[in-house]
C-alpha positions as CSV (number, residue, x, y, z in Angstrom):
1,X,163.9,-5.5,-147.0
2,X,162.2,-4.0,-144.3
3,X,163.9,-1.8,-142.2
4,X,161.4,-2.5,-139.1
5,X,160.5,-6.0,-139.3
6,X,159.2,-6.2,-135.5
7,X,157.4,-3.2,-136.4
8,X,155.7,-4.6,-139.6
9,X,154.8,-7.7,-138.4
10,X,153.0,-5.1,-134.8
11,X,151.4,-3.7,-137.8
12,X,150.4,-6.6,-139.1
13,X,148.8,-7.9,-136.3
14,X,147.4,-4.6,-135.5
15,X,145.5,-4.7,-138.9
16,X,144.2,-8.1,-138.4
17,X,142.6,-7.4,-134.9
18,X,140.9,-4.2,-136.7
19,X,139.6,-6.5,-138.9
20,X,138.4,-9.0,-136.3
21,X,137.3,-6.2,-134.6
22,X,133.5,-5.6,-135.8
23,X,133.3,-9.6,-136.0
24,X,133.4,-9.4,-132.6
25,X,131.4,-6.8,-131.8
26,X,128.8,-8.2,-134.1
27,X,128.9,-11.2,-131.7
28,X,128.4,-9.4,-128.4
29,X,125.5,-7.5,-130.1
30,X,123.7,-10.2,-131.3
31,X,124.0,-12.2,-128.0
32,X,122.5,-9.1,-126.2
33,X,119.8,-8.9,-128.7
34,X,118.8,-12.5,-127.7
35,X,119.0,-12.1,-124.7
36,X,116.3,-9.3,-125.1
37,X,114.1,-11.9,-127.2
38,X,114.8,-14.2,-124.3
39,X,113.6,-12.0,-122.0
40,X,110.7,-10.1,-123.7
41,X,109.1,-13.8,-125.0
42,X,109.6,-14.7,-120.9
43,X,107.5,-11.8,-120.3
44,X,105.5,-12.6,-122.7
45,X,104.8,-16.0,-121.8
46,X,104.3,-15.0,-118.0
47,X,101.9,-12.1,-118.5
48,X,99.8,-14.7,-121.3
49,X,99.8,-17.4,-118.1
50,X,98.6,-14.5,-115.6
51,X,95.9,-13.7,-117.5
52,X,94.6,-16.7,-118.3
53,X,94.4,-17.6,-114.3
54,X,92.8,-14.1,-114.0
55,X,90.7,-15.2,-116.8
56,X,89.8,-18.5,-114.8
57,X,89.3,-17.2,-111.1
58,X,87.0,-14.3,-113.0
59,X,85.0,-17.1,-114.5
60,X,84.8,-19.5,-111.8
61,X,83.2,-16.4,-109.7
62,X,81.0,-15.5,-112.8
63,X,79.5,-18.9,-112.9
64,X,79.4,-19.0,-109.1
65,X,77.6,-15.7,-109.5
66,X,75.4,-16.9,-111.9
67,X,74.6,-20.3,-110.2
68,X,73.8,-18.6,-106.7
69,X,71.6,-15.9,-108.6
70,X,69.8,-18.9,-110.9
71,X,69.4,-20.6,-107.3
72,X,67.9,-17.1,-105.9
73,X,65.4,-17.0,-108.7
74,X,64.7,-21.0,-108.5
75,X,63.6,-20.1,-104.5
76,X,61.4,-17.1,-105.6
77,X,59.7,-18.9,-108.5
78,X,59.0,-21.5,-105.8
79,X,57.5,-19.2,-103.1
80,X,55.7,-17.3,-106.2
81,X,53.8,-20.6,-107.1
82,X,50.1,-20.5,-106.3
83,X,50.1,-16.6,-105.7
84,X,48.6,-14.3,-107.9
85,X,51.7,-12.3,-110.1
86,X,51.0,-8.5,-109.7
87,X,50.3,-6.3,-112.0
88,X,52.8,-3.1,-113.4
89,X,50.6,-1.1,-113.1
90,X,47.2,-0.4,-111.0
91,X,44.0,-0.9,-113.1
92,X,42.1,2.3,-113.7
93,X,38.4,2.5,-112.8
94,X,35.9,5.6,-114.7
95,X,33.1,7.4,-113.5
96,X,30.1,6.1,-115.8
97,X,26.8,8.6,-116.1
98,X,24.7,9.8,-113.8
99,X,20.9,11.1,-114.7
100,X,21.4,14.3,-112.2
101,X,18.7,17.4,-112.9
102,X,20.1,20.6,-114.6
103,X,19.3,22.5,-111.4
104,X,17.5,22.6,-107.8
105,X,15.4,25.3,-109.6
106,X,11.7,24.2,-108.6
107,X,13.0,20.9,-106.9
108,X,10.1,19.5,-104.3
109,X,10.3,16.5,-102.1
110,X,7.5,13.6,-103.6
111,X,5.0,13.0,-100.5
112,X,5.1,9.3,-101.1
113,X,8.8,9.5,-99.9
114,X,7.6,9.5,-96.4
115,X,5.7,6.5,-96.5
116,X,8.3,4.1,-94.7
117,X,8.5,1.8,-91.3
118,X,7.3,3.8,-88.1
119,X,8.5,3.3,-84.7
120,X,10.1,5.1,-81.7
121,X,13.9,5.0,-81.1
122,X,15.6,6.5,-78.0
123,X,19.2,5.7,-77.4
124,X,21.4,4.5,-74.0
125,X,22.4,7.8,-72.6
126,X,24.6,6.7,-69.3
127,X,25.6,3.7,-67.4
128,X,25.8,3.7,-63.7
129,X,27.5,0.6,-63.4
130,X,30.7,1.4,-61.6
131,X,32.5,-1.5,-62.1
132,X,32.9,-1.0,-65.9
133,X,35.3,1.3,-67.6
134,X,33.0,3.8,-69.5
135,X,33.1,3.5,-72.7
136,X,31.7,5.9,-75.8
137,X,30.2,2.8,-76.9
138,X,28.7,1.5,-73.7
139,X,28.6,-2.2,-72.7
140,X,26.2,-3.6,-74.7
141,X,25.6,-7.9,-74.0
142,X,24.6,-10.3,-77.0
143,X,21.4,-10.3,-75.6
144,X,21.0,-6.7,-76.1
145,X,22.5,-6.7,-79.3
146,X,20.0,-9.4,-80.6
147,X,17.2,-7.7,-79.2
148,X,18.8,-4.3,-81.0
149,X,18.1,-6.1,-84.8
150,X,14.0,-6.1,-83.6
151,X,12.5,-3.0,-86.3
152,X,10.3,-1.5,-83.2
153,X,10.2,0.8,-80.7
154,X,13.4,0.6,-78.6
155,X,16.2,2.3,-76.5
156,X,19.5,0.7,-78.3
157,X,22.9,1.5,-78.0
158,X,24.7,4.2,-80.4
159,X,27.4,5.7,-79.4
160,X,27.5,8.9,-76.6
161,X,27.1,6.6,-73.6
162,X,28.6,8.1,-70.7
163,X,29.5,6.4,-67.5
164,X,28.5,7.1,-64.2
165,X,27.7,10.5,-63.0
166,X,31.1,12.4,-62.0
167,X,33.4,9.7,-64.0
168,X,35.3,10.6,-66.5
169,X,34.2,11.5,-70.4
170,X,33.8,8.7,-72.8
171,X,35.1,11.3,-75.7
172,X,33.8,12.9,-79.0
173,X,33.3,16.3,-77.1
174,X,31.9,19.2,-78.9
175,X,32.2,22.6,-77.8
176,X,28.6,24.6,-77.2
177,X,28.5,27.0,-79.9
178,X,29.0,23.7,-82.6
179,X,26.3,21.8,-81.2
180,X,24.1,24.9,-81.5
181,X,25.0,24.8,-85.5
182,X,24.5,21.7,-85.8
183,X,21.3,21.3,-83.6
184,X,19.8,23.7,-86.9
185,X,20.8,21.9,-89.9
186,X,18.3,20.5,-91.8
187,X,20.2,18.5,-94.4
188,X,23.9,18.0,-93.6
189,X,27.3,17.0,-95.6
190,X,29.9,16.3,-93.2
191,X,33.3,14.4,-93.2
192,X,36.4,13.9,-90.8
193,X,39.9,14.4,-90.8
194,X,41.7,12.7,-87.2
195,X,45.7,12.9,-86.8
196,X,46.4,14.3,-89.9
197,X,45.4,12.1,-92.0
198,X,44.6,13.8,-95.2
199,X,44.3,17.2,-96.6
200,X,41.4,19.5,-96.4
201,X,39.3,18.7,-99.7
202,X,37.1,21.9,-100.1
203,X,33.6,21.0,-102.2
204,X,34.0,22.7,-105.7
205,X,32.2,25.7,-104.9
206,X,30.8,26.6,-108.5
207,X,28.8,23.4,-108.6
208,X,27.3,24.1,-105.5
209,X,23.9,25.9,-105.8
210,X,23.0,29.6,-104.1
211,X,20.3,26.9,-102.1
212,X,22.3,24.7,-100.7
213,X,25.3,27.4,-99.8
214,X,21.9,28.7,-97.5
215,X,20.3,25.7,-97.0
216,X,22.9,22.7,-96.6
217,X,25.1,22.4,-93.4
218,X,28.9,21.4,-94.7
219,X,30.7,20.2,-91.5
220,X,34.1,18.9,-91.5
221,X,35.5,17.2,-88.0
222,X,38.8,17.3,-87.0
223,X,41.2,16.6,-83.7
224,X,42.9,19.6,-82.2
225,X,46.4,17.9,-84.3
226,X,45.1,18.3,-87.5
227,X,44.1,21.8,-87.1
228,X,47.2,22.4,-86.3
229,X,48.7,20.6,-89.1
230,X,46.0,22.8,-91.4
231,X,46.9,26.1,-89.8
232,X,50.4,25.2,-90.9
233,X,49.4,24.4,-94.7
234,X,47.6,28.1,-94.4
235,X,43.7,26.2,-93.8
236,X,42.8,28.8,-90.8
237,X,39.3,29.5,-89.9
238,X,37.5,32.2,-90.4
239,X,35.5,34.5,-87.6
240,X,32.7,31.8,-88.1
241,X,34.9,28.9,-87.7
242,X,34.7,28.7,-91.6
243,X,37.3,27.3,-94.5
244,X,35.0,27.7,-97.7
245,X,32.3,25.5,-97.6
246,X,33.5,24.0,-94.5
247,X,31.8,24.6,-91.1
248,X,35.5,23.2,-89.3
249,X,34.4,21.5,-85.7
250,X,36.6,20.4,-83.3
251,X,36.2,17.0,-81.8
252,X,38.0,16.4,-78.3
253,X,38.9,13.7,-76.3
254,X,38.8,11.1,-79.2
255,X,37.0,8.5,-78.1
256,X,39.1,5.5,-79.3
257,X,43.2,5.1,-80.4
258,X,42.2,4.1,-83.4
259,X,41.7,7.0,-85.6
260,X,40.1,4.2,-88.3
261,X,37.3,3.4,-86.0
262,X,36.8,7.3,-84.4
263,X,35.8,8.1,-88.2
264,X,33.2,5.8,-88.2
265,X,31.5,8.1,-85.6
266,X,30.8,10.9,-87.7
267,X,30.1,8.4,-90.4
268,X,27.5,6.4,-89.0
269,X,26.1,8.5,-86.2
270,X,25.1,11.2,-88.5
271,X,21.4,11.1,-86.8
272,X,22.8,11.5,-83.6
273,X,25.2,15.0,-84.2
274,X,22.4,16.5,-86.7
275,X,19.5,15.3,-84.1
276,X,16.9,17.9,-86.3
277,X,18.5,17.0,-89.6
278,X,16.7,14.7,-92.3
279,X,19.3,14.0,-94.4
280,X,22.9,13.4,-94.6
281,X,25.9,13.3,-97.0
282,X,28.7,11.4,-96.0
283,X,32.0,11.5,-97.8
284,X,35.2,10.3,-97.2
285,X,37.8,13.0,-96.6
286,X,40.3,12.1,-99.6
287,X,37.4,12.7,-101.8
288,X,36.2,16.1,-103.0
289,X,32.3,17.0,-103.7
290,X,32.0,18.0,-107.1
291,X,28.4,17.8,-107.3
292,X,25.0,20.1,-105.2
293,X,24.0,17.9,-102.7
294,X,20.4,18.7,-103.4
295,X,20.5,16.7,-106.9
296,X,22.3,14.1,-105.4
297,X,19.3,13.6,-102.9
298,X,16.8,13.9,-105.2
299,X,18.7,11.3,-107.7
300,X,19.7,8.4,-105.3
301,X,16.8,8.7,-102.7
302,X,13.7,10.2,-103.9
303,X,13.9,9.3,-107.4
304,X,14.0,5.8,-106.4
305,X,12.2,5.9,-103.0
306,X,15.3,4.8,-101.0
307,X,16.2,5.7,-97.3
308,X,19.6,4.6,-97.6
309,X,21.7,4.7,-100.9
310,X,25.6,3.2,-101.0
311,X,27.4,2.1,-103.9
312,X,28.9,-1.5,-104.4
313,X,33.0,-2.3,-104.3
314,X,34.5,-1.6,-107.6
315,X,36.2,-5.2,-107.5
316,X,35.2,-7.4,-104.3
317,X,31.3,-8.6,-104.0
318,X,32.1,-11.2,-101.3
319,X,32.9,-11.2,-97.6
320,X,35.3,-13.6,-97.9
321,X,37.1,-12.0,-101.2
322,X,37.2,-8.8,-98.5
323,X,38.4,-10.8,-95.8
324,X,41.6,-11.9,-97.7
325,X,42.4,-8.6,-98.8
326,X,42.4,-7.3,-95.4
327,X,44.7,-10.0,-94.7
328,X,47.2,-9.4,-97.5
329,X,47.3,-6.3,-97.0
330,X,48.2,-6.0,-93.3
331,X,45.0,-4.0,-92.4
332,X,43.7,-5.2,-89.4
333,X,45.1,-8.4,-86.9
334,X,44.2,-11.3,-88.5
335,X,42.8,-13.7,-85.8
336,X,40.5,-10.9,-84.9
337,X,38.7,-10.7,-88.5
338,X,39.0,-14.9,-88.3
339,X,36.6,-14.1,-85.0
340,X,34.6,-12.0,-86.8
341,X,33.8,-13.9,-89.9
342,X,33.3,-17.1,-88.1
343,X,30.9,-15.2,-85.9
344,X,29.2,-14.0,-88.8
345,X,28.9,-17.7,-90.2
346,X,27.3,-18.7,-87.0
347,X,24.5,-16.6,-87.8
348,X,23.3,-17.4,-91.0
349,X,26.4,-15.2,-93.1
350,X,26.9,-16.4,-96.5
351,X,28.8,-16.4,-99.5
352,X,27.8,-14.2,-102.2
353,X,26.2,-15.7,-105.6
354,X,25.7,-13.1,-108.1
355,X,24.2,-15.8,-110.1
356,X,21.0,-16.2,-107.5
357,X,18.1,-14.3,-108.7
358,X,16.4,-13.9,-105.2
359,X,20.2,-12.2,-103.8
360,X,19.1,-9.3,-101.9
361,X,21.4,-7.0,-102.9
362,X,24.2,-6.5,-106.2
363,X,27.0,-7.1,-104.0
364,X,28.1,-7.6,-100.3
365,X,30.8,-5.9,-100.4
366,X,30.5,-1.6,-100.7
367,X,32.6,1.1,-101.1
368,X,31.7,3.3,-97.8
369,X,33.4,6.2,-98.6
370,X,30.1,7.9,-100.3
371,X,26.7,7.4,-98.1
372,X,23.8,9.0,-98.7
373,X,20.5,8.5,-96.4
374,X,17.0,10.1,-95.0
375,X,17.2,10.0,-91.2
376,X,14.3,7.7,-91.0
377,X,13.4,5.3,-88.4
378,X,15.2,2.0,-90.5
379,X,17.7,4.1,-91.6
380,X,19.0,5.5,-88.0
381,X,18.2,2.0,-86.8
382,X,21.1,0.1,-89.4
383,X,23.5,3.3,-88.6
384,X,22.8,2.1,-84.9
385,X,23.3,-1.7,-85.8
386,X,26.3,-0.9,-87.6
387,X,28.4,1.2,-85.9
388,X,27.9,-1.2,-82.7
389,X,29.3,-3.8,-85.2
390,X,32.4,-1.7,-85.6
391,X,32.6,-1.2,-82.1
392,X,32.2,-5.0,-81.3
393,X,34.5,-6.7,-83.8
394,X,37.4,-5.2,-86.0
395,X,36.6,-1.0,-87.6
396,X,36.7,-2.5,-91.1
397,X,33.1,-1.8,-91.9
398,X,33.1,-3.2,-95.5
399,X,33.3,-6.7,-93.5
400,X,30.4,-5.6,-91.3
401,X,28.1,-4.0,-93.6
402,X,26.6,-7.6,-95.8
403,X,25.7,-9.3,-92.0
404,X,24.3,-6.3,-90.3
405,X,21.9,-5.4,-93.3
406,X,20.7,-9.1,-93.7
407,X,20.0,-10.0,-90.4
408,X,18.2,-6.7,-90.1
409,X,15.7,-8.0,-93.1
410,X,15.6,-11.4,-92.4
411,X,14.6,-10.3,-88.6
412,X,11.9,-7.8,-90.1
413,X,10.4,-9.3,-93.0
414,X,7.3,-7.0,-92.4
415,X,9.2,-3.9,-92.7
416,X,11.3,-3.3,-95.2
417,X,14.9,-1.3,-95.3
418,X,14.9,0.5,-98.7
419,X,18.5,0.6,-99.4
420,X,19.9,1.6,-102.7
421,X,23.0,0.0,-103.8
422,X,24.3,2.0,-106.3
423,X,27.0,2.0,-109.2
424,X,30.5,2.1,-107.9
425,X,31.3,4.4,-111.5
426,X,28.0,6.9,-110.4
427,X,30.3,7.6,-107.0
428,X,33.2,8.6,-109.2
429,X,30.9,10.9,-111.3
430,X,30.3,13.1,-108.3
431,X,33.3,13.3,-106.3
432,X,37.0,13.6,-107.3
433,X,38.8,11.2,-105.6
434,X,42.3,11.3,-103.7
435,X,45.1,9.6,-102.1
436,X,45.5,9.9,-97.8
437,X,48.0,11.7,-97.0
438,X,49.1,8.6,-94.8
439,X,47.4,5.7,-93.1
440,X,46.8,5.3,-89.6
441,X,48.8,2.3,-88.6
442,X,46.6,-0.7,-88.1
443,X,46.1,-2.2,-85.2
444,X,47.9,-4.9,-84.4
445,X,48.7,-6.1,-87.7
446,X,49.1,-10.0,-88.1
């Protein structure tokens, strides 16, 4: 018998809720823990869907992507169809060899080198006509020009015209003392530099003989900017106007924008700024002479009884191959070389066959930048014929050269032009060759 029955059965009940205690805990535990598993799947499930929309927008612009870059290519494959694809890398072109003498030791001119056409040139020294802007050039008409191609004895236009007494200079002043060199030379080498164009290329002086260092003029021309510019690279003349080899004369009052075309002064007018001279070098000023220009003389003219030696393109042997890559390339306004070619058609200018036996020369086509020729009648007469071509139509001379030396022959079939069209690899063998510095703008391109 109990003495505390309330008490026992508090006790009793107190027991019982201890036991149901952890039963209940165990219950509010595991709904919290689902309630986690709830909420982590939810998370789950909501980062799986995010994704996979990310995954679809990403996709949708990948294939857009794709599509407008397939589309891209599609339009360039279309514009590329029918031009030529270009190359990775430029082709490489090696000098070949050339049968120069050991030495100018005991090296004599042959007397039969002399025996070539005969007649009288004087050249147009002013204009008086007031009403014309003087021009180096002059004003020659198409008569005159025709007249000009005639192998006989003739005053021409060639450059140095002035204008009326008391106007205003037509350009490619020299000073005094220069003209007094070069009045002297005998045999000259000469080459141009005009608005800094390229760098000073001095002739490798070890393969230059004692004789020609005494005997050969070397003149290089330049405008008063690049001497500047070559003061500043530390080129400065010595007392005698000297940088090496290099007799450094200074041109003034260029006589035309284009530096392009006031090169081809120097270049073709050789017999005109060495007036007692009987030969010439001409040579490019991004090429270096590597080679005495005696043997070069003896191997190109005497040796084969030329009075004018140039060697052929490297690649192009047509006009009309020349004329398209003047075009691609930006180098001169097109509808001016259209004028000029279908001038040139007019008169007889055709396309070159290098499968014609009786073709006149191995290609039409040369590579200017090395000319090598006797200051004879013929020979000052083409330089004439030539440079008035420049002067005419556009100053890309490789289109000019083909025309001017075949109407010259077909106009004198009784006197021949001896011309020597050389190896484009013999060129190479004698003179290292260079980039420009940078090109004079065209121009007028397009």
């Amino acid at each position: 018998m109990s003495w505390f029955p309330g008490r026992r059965r508090d006790m009793g009940l107190s027991r019982l809720g201890k036991e149901l205690l952890p039963e209940r805990r165990g219950r509010r535990i595991n709904k919290h823990r689902l309630s986690h598993l709830v909420l982590l799947i939810l998370v789950i499930f909501v980062f799986c869907l995010g994704a996979s929309g990310l995954n679809l927008i990403l996709h949708g612009k990948i294939e857009r992507k794709n599509s407008s870059t397939q589309a891209a290519r599609g339009l360039r494959m279309e514009s590329d169809v029918g031009s030529p694809r270009k190359s990775k890398h430029r082709r490489k072109y090696f000098p070949c060899e050339v049968g120069l003498l050991d030495s100018v030791d005991n090296l004599v001119e042959p007397t039969t080198f002399v025996e070539f056409a005969k007649f009288s040139l004087q050249y147009v020294d002013r204009e008086d006509n007031s009403s014309l802007i003087p021009r180096f050039a002059g004003h020659q008409t198409l008569d005159e020009r025709e007249l000009s191609f005639n192998a006989r004895n003739q005053t021409l236009h060639c450059g140095f015209v002035k204008g009326p007494v008391g106007s205003f200079s037509t350009g490619f002043d020299l000073e005094e003392k220069d003209k007094n060199f070069m009045n002297q030379c005998k045999i000259a080498v000469s080459s141009c530099i005009f608005g800094s164009s390229d760098f000073l290329r001095r002739p490798t002086s070890k393969q230059i003989s004692a004789y020609s260092k005494s005997n050969v003029c070397f003149v290089m021309f330049v405008d008063q900017a690049t001497l500047y510019t070559l003061a500043s690279e530390g080129n400065v003349p010595d007392e005698n106007g000297n940088i090496g080899l290099w007799r450094i004369v200074v041109v003034k009052s260029l006589p035309y924008e284009d530096m392009r075309r006031t090169g081809k002064v120097p270049k073709f007018l050789a017999h005109r700024l060495f007036p007692s001279s009987r030969y010439s070098i001409w040579l490019d000023s991004k090429m270096r002479l590597n080679t005495d220009p005696m043997l070069i003389i003896e191997n190109f003219l005497w040796r084969t009884r030329s009075e004018y030696a140039i060697s052929n393109h490297y690649v192009r042997h047509c006009v009309w191959e020349e004329v398209l890559q003047n075009k691609r390339l930006n180098k001169y306004n097109h509808r001016a070389i259209d004028e000029q070619l279908m001038f040139y058609q007019s008169d007889g200018l055709v396309k070159f066959n290098a499968t014609d036996p009786n073709t006149p020369l191995p290609s039409y086509v040369p590579e200017g930048s090395f000319i090598v020729r006797a200051h004879t009648p013929m020979s000052n007469l083409f330089s004439c014929l030539w440079f008035n071509e420049v002067d005419r139509f556009t100053s890309r001379d490789q289109l000019s050269f083909a025309y001017t030396y075949l109407k010259l022959k077909r106009q004198n079939p009784e006197r021949l032009f001896r011309l020597n069209m050389f190896k484009d690899c013999e060129r190479r063998a004698l003179l290292k060759l260079f980039h420009h510095r940078e090109s004079p703008s065209p121009p007028n391109a397009i």
